[in-house]
Jmol script that loads the backbone (N, CA, C; Angstrom):
load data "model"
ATOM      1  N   UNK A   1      74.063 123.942 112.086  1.00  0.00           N
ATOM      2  CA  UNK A   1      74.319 122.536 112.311  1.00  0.00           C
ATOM      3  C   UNK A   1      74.672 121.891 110.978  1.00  0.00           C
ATOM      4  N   UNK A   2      75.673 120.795 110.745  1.00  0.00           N
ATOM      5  CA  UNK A   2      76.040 119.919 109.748  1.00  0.00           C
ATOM      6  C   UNK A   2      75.722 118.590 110.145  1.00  0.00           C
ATOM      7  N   UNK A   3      74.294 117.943 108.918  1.00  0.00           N
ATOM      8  CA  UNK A   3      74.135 116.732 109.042  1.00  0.00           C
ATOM      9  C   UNK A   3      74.654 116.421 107.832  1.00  0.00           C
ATOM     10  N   UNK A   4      75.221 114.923 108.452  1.00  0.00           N
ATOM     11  CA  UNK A   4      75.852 113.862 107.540  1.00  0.00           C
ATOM     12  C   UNK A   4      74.636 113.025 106.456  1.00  0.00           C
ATOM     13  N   UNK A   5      74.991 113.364 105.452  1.00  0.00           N
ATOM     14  CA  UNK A   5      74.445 112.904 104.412  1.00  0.00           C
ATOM     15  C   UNK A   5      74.929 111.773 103.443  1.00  0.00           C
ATOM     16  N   UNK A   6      74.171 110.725 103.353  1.00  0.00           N
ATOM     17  CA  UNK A   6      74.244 109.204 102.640  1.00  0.00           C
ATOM     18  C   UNK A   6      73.880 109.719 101.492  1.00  0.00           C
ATOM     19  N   UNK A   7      74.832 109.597  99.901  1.00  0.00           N
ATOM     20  CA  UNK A   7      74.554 109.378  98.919  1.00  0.00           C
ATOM     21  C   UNK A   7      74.826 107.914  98.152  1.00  0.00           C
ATOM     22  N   UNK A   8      73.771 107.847  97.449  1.00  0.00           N
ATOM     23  CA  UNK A   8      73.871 105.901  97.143  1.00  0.00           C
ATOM     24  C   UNK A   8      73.800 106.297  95.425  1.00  0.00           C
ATOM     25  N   UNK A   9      74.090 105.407  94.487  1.00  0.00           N
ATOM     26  CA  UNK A   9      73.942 105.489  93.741  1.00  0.00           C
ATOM     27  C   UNK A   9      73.438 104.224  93.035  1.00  0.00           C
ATOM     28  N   UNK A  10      72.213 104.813  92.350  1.00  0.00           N
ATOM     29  CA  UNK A  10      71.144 103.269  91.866  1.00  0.00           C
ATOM     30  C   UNK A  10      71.397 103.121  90.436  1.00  0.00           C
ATOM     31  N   UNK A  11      70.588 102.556  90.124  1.00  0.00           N
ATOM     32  CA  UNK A  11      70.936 101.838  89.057  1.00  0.00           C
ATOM     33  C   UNK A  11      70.221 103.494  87.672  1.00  0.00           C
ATOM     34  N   UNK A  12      69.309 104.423  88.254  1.00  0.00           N
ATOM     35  CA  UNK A  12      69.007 104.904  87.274  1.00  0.00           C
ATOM     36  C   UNK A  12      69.236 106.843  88.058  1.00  0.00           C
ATOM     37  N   UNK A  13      69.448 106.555  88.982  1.00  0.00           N
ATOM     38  CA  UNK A  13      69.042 108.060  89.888  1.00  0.00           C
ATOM     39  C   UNK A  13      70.252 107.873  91.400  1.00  0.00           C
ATOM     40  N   UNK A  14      70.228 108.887  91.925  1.00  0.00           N
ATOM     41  CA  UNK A  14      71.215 109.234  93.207  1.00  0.00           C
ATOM     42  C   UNK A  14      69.980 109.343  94.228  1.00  0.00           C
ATOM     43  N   UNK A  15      70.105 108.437  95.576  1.00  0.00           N
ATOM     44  CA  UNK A  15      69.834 108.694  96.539  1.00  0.00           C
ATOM     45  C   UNK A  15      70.567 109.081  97.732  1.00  0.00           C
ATOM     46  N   UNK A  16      69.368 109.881  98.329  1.00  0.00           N
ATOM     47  CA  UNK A  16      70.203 110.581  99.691  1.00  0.00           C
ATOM     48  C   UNK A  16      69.287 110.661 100.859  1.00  0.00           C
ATOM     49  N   UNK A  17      70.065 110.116 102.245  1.00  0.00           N
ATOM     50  CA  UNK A  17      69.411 110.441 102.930  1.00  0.00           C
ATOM     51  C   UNK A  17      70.340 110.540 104.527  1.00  0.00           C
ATOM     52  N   UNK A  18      69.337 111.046 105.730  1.00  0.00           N
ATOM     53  CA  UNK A  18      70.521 111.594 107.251  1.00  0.00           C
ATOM     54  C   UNK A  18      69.775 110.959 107.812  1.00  0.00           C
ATOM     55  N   UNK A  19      71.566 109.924 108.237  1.00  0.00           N
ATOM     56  CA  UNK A  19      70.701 109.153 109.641  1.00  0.00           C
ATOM     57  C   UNK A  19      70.985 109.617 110.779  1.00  0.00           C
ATOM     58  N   UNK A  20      70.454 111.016 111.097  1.00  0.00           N
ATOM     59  CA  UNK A  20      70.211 111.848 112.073  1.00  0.00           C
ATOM     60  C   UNK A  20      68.461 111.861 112.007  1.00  0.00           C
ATOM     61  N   UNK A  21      67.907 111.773 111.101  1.00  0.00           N
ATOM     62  CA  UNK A  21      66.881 112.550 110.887  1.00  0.00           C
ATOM     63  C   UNK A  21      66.337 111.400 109.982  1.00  0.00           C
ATOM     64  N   UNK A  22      66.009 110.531 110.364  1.00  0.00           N
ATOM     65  CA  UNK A  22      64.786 109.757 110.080  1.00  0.00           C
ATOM     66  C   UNK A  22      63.969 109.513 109.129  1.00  0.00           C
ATOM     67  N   UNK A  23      63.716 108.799 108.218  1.00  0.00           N
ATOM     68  CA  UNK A  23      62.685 108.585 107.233  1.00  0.00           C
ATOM     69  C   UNK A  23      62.894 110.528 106.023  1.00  0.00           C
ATOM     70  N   UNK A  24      63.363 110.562 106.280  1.00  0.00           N
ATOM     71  CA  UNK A  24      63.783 111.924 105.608  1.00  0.00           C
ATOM     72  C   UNK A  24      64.936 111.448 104.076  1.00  0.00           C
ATOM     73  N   UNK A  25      64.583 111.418 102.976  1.00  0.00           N
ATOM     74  CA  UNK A  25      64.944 111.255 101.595  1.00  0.00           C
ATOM     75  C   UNK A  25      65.022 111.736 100.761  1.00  0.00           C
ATOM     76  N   UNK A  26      65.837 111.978  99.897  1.00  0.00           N
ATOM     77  CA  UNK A  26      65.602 112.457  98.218  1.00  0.00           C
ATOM     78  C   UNK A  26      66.343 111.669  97.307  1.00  0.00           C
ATOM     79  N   UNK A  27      65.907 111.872  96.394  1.00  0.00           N
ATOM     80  CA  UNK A  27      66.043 111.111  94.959  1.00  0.00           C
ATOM     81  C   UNK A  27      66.358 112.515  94.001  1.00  0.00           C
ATOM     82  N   UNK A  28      67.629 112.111  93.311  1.00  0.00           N
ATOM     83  CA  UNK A  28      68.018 112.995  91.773  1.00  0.00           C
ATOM     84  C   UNK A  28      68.161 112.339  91.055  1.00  0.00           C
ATOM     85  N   UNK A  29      68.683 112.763  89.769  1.00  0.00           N
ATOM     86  CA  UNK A  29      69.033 112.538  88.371  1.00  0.00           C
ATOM     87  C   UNK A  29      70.726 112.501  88.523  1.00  0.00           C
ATOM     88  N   UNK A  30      71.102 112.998  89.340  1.00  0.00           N
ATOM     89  CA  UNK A  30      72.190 113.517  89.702  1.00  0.00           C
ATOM     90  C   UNK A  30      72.867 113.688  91.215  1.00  0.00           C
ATOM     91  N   UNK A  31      74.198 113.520  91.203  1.00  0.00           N
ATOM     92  CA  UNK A  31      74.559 114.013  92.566  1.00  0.00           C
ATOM     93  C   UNK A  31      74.169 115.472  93.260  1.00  0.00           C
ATOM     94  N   UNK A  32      74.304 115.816  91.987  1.00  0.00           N
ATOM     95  CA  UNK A  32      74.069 117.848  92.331  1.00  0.00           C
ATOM     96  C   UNK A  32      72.717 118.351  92.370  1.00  0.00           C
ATOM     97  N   UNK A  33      71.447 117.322  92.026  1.00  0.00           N
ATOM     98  CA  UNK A  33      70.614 117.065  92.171  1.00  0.00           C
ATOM     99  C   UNK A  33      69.851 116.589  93.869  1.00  0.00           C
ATOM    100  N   UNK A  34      70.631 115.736  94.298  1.00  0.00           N
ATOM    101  CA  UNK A  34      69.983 114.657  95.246  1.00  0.00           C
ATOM    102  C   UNK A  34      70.714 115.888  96.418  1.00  0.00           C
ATOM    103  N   UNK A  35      71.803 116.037  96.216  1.00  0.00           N
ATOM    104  CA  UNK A  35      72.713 117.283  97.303  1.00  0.00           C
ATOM    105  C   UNK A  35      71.327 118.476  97.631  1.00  0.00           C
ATOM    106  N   UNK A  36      71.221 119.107  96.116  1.00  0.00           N
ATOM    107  CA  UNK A  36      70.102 120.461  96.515  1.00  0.00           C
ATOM    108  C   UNK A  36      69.240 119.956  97.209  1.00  0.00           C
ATOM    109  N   UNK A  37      68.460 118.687  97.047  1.00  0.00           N
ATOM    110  CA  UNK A  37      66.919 118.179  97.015  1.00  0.00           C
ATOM    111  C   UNK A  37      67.025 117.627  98.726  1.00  0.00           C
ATOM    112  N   UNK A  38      67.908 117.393  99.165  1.00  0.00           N
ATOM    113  CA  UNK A  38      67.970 116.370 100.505  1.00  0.00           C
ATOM    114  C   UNK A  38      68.179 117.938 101.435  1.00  0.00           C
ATOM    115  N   UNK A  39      68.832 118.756 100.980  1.00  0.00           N
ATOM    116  CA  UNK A  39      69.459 120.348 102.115  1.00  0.00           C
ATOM    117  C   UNK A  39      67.992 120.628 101.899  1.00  0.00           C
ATOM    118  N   UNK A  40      66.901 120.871 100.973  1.00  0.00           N
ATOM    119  CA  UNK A  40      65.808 121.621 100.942  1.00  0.00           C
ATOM    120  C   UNK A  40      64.598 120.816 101.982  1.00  0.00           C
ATOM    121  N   UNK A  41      64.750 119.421 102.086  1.00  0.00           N
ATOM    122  CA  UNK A  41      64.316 118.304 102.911  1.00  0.00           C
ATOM    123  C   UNK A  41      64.962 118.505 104.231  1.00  0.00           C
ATOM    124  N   UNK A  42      65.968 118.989 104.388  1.00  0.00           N
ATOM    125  CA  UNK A  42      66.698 118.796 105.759  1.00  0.00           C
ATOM    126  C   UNK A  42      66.078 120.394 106.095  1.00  0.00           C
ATOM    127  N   UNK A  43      66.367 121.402 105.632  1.00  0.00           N
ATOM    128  CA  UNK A  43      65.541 122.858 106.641  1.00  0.00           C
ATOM    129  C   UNK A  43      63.993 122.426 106.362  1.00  0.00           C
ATOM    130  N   UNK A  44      63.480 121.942 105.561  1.00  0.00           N
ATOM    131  CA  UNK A  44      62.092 122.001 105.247  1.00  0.00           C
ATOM    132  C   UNK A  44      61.401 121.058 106.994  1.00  0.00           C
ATOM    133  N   UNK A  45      62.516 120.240 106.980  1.00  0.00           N
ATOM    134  CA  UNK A  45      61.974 119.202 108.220  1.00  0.00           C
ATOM    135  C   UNK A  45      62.082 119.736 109.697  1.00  0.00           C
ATOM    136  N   UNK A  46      63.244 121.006 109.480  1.00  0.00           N
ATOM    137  CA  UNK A  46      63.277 121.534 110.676  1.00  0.00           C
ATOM    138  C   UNK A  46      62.229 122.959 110.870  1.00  0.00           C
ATOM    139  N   UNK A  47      62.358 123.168 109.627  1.00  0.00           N
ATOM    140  CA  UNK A  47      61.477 124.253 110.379  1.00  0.00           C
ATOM    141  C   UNK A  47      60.407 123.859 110.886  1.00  0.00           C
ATOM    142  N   UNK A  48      59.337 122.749 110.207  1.00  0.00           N
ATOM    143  CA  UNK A  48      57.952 122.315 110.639  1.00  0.00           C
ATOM    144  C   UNK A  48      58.495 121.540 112.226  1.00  0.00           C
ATOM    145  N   UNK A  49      59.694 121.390 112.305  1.00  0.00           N
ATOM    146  CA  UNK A  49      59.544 121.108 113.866  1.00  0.00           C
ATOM    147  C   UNK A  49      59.841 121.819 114.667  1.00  0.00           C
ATOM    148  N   UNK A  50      60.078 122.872 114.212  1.00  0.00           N
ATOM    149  CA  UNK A  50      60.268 124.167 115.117  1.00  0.00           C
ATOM    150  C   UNK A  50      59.175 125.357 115.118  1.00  0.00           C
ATOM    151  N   UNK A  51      58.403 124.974 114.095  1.00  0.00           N
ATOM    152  CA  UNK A  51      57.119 125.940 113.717  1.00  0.00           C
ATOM    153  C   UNK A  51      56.084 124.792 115.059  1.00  0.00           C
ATOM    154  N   UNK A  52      56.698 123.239 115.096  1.00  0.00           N
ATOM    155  CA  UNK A  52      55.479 122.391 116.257  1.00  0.00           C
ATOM    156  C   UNK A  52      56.231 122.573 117.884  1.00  0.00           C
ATOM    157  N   UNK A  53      57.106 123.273 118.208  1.00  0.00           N
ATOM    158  CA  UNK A  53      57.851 123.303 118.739  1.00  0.00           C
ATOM    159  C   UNK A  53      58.472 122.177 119.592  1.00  0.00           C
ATOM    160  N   UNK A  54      59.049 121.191 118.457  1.00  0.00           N
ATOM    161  CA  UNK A  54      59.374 120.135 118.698  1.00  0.00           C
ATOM    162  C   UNK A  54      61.130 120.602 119.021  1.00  0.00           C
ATOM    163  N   UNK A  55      61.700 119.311 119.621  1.00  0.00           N
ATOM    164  CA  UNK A  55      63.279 119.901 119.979  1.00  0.00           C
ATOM    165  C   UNK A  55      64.059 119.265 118.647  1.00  0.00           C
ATOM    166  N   UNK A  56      64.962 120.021 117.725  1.00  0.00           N
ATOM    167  CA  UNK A  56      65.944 119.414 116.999  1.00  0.00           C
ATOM    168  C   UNK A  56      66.823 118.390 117.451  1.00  0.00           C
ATOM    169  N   UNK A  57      67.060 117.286 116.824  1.00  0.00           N
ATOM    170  CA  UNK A  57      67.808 116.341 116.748  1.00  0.00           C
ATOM    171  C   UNK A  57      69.310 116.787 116.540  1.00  0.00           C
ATOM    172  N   UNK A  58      70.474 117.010 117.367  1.00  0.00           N
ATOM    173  CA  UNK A  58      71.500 117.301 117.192  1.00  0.00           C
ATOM    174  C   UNK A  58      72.286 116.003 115.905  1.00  0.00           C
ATOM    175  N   UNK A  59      73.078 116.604 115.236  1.00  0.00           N
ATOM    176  CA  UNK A  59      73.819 115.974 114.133  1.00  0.00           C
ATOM    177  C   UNK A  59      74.629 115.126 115.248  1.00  0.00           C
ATOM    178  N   UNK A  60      74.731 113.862 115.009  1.00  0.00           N
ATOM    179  CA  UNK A  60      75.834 112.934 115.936  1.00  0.00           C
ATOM    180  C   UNK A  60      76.474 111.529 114.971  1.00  0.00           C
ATOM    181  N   UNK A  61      76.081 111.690 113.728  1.00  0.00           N
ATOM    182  CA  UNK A  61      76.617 110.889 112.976  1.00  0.00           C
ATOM    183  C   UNK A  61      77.956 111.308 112.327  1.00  0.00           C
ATOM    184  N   UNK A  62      78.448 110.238 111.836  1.00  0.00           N
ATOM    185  CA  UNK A  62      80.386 110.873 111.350  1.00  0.00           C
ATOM    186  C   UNK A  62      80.588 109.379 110.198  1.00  0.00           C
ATOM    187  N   UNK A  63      81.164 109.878 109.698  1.00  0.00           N
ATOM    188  CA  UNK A  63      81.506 109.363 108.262  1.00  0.00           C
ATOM    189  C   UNK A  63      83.349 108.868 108.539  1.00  0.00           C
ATOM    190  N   UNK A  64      83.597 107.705 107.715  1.00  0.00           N
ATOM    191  CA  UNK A  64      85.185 107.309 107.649  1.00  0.00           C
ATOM    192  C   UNK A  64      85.209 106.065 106.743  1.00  0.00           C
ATOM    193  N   UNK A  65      85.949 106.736 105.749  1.00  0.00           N
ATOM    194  CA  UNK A  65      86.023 105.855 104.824  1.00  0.00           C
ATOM    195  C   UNK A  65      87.100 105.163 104.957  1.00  0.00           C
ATOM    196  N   UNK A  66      87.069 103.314 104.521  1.00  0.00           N
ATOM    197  CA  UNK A  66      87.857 102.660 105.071  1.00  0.00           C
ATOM    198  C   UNK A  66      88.633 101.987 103.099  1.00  0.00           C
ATOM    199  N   UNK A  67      90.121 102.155 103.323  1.00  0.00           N
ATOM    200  CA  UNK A  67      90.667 102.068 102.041  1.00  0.00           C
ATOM    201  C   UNK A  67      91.006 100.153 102.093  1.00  0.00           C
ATOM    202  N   UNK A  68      90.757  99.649 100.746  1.00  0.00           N
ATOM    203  CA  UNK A  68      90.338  98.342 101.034  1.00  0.00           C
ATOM    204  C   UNK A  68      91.718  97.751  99.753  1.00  0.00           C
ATOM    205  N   UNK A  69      92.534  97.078 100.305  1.00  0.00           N
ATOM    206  CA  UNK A  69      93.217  96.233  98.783  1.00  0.00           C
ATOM    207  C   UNK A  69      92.622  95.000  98.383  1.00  0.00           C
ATOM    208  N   UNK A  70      92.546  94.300  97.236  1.00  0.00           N
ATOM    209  CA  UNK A  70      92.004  93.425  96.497  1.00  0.00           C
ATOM    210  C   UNK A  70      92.910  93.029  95.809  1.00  0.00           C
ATOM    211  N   UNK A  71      93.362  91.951  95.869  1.00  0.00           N
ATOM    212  CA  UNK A  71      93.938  91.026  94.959  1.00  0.00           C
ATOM    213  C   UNK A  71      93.412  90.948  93.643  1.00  0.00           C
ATOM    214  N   UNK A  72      93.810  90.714  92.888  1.00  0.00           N
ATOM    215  CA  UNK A  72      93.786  90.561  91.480  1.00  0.00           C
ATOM    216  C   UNK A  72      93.315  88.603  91.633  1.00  0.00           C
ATOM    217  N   UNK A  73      92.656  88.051  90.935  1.00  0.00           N
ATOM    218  CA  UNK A  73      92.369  86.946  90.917  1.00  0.00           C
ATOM    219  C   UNK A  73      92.551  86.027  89.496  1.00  0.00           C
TER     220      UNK A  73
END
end "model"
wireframe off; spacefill off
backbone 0.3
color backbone group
């Protein structure tokens, strides 16, 4: 399965998180950071719900970036 992943970028660190999957987060130093740290959060969350034999949340989120012009002022 491929969940869609939110990277934000703060004022000191990269956040990430899937709004598939709920209250589920990481924080880096880095993009390549917050990427490893959120995939190790995303199996870490499934397995304990599959070790409770809870049902996985299918990925149903989708991403589209919208290109924006701005005037010069």
């Amino acid at each position: 399965m491929r969940y869609l992943v939110v990277i934000e970028k703060g004022e000191t660190s990269y956040g990430a998180y899937v709004p598939d999957l709920p209250g589920w987060v990481a924080v880096g130093e880095s993009i390549e950071d917050v990427q490893a740290l959120i995939a190790e959060a995303i199996e870490f969350h499934i397995e304990g719900m599959q070790e409770d034999g809870l049902s996985i949340r299918k990925p149903t989120s989708i991403a589209h970036e919208v290109e924006v012009l701005m005037n010069s002022a």
